[in-house]
N, C-alpha and C positions, 0 to 999 in steps of 0.2 A: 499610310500614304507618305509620300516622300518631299517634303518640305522645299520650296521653290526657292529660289535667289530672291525673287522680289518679298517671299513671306519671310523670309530670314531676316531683311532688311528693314523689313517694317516694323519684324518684332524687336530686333536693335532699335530701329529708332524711339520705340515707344519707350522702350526702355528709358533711353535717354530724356525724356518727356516727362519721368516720374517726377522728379524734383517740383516742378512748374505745375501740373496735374493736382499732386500735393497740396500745393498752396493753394486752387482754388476752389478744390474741394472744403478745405476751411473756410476757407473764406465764405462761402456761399454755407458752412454748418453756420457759423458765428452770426450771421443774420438769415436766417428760414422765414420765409413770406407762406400764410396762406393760401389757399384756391384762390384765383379771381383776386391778389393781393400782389403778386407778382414783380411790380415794376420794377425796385432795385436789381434784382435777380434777372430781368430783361433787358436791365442797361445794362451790366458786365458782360453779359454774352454777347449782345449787338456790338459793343466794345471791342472785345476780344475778335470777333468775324471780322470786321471792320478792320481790326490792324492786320488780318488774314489779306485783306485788297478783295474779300469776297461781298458782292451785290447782297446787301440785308433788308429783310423787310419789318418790320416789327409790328405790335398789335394785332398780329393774326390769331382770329380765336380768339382776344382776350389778351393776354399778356403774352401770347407766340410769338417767338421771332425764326424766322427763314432766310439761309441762307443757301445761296446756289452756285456749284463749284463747275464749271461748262472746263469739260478734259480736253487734250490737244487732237483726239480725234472725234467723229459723228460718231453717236448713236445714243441707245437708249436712254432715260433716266432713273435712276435708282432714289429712293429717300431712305434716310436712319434718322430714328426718333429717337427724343430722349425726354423726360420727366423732367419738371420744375418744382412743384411747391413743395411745401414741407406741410406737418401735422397740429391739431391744436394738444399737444402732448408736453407735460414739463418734464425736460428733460434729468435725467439723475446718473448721467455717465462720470461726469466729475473730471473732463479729457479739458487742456486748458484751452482747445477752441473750443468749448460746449455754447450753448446758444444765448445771446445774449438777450434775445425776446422773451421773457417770462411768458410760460403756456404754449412756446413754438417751436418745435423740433422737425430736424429732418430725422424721424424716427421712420424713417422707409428708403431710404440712400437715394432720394434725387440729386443731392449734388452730388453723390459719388456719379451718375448718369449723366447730370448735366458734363462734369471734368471729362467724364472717356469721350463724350462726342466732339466737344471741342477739340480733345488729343487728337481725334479721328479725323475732324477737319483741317488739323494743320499737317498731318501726316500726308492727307491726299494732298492737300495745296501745293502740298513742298515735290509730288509728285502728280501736278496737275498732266504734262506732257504724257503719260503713258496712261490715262484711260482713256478707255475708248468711251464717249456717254459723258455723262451729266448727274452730280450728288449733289441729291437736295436733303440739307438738313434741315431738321424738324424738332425746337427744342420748344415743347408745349407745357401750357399753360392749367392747371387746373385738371388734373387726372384722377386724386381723389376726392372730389364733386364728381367723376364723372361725367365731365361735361368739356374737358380742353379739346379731345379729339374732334367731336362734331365740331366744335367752333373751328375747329383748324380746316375741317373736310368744308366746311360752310362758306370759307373765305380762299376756300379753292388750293388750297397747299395741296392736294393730290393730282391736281390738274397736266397730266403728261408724265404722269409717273407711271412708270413699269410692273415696278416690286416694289415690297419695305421692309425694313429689318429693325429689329427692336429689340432690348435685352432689360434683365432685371436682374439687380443681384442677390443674392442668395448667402446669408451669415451661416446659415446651418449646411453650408456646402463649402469645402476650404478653395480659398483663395489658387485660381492657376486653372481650376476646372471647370467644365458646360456641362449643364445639363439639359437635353432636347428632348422634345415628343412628337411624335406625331398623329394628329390628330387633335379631339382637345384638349386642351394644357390646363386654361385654365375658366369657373364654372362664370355662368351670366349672374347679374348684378341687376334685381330688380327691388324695387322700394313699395311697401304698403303701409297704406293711413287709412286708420280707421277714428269717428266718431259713433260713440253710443248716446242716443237719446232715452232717459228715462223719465222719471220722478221722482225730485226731491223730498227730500222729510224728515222726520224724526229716529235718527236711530234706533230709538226704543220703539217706535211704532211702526215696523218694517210693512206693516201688512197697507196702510196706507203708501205708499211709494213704491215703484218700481227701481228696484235696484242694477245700475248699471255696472257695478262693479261686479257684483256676482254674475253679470250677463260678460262681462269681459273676461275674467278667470274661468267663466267655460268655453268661450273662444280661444283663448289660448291654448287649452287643452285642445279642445277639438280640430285644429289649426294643425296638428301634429297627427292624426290622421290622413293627411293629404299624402302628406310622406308611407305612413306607416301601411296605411289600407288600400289607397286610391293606386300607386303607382309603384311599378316593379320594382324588388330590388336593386336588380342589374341599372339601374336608372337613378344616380346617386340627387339627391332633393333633400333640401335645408330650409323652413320655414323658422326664422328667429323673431321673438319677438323683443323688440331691444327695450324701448320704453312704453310705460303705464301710468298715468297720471288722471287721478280722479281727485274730490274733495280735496277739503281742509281741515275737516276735525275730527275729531275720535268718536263724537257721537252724531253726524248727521250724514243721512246718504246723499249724493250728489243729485244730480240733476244730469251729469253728464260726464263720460269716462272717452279719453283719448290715447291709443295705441299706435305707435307706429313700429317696423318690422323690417327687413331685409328676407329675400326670397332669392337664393340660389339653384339653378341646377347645370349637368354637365352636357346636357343636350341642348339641341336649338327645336326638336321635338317636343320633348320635354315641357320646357321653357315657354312654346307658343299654347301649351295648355292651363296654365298653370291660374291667370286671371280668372277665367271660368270658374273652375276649378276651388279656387278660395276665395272667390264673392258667392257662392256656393253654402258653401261653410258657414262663412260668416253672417250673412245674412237670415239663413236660416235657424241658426243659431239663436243669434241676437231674437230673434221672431218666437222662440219658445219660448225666452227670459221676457217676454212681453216690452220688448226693447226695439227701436228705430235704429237701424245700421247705416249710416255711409260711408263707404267703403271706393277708396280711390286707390289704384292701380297702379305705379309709374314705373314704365320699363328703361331700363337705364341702360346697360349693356349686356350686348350678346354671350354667347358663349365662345372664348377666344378659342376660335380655331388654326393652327398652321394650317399652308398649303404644303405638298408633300415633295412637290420640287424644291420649294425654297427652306422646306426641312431638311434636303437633300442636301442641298447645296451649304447652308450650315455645318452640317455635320461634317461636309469632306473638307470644307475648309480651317474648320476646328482641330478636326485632326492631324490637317500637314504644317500648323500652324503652331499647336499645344501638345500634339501627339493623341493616340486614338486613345490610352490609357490614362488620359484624362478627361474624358467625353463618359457620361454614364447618361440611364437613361431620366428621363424626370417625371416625379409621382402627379400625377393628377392633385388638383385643388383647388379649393371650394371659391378661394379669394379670386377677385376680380382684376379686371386691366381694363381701363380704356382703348389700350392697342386694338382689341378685339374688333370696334369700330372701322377700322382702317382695313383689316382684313375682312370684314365686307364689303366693301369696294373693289381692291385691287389684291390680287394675291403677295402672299409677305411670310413672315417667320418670326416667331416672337421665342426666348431662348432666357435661359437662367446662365448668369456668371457667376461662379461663388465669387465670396469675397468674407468669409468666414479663417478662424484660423488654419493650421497647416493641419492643426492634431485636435483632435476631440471637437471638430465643428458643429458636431452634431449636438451639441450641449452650450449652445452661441444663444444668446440674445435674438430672439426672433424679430422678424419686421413689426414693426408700431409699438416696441417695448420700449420704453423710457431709459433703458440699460443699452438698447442697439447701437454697434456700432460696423464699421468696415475694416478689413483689414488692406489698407490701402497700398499693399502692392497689386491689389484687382484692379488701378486705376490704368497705367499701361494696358496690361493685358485688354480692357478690354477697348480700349483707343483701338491698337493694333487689329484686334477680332474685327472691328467694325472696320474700321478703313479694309481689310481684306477681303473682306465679305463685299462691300460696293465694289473693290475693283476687280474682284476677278468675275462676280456676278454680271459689271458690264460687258466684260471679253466674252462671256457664255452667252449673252442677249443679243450682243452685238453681231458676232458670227450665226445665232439661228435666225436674226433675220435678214 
């Protein structure tokens, strides 16, 4: 596709933005806040909007802040989301903005997302006069909990919104390229807890007590079933179980064993069977080991689906923007997003930017590893990607209606 005046211009300017982008992407490594911990991290960007002359709102959601860019013509409104908190991970890159919070990293590139959408907001600003519509940014609060999106949809940040556009980047994908899908991208995120009630007692005298530990190590086991026997191959499903925690000593059995787990799959199918399904298991399980199960459920997010216009519209804008030879397509995976949330609402497109080296990306430091990092000329790029993606999305909404 043939690269427009206005996309040429944007990608120059973003360019120019890299220096500033830079700085506050460090800035925002150097101190990383938790889920639900946010605030520093919420004053700098109400900040930075604010010196933009754009209308902010802050405490949406939790530590969300919103801002809304009203263009020199009517019509629709578009939002681009971007991530804030960081991980409870100690960092070991050894880069000299590394994190000054012992135990807190942005081992997931939020600030590299929070840097492009501000880029993005000042790129549109500076060219408020030629959209048509209204971009509402969306830099939210609390994404690995789970739980920023609703808070943002709860406090009405979707309210007269069109579309939504959202991106993550990608180490194992070199810096300058997209990767898209259509359909689902990536799988649902659901959380199980379990307790087992037994009988405590004497090690050595197993036959008095009900042991819950042995009633938990065949849950485990049989938990994997779900997957294996119950439901199709073609129908990818992940039962983890992450921690186990029973007793104190070497010689006494507990009284009571606690498990809790993560439960992915790549259907919304799938997905609304799956409580059934492994309270099923478990409980009847637990009931041969002469054991009491409760067994709690929390569905946390869906399964991120694109819509397949505004996978469309990605894609053509990626390509007169980056060129189509650096656009590939993107692997399904198991990991979660909050975005997913949002596009059950309103239709939107959620999208990979590398940010990985030039050569050998494929051998990068993964997301949540203690070694990740960005290669921060993906900071432009994807300022740019995003401001073109809302404005030429508004010119296409705007003329269909």
């Amino acid at each position: 596709m043939i690269q427009t005046e206005r996309e040429q211009e944007l990608l120059t300017a973003g360019k120019a933005l890299e220096a500033s982008l830079v700085a506050v992407r460090r800035e925002l490594h150097r101190h990383p806040e938790l889920s639900l911990k946010e605030a520093r991290t919420a004053a700098l960007v109400a900040e930075r909007l604010t010196e933009l002359g754009l209308p902010v709102q802050t405490n949406v959601g939790g530590y969300g802040v919103v801002a809304e860019l009203a263009g020199g013509r009517p019509g629709p409104t578009v939002a681009l989301r971007a991530d804030m908190d960081a991980l409870p991970i100690e960092e070991e890159t050894g880069l000299p903005f590394a994190s000054e919070h012992p135990g807190v990293m942005h081992a997931c590139g939020h600030d590299a997302h929070t840097a492009m959408l501000l880029g993005a907001a000042e790129l549109l600003t500076a060219r408020r006069d030629e959209l048509a519509g209204t971009v509402r940014f969306l830099f939210q609060a609390a994404e690995e909990v789970n739980a920023g999106a609703k808070g943002m949809i709860a406090d009405g940040a979707l309210e007269g919104v069109s579309e939504i556009y959202g991106l993550h980047n990608l180490p194992t994908l070199a810096a300058g390229k997209v990767a898209t899908r259509y359909g689902s991208l990536m799988g649902s995120v659901d959380r199980i807890e379990l307790t087992l009630e037994g009988k405590g007692g004497h090690g050595a005298i197993p036959d008095q007590s009900i042991d819950p530990v042995v009633s938990a190590s065949a849950i485990v086991m049989a938990l994997q079933t779900a997957a294996s026997r119950e439901i199709s191959p073609f129908d990818p499903v992940v039962v983890t179980i992450g921690s186990l925690r029973a007793g104190e000593a070497n010689n006494v059995i507990p009284h009571r064993a606690e498990l809790t787990g993560t439960v992915r799959t790549f259907s919304p199918r799938v997905q609304a069977g799956m409580k059934e399904r492994l309270e099923r298991i478990v409980t009847e399980t637990a009931a041969a080991y002469r054991c009491h199960a409760d067994f709690r459920y929390i569905e946390q997010n869906p399964v991120l689906v694109s819509h397949d216009l505004c996978v469309q519209h990605v894609e053509e804008t990626a390509d007169r923007l980056l060129g189509a030879e650096n656009r590939v397509e993107a692997a399904p995976t198991m990991a979660g997003e909050d975005f997913a949330v949002y596009l059950t609402q309103i239709p939107g497109a959620f999208f990979w930017l590398g940010s990985g080296p030039e050569e050998n990306a494929e051998q990068a430091y993964g997301l949540h590893h203690p070694k990740f990092d960005v290669n921060e000329t993906c900071l432009p790029t994807g300022a740019s990607l995003l401001a073109a993606i809302a404005a030429s999305r508004l010119e296409a909404l705007g003329g269909r209606n």
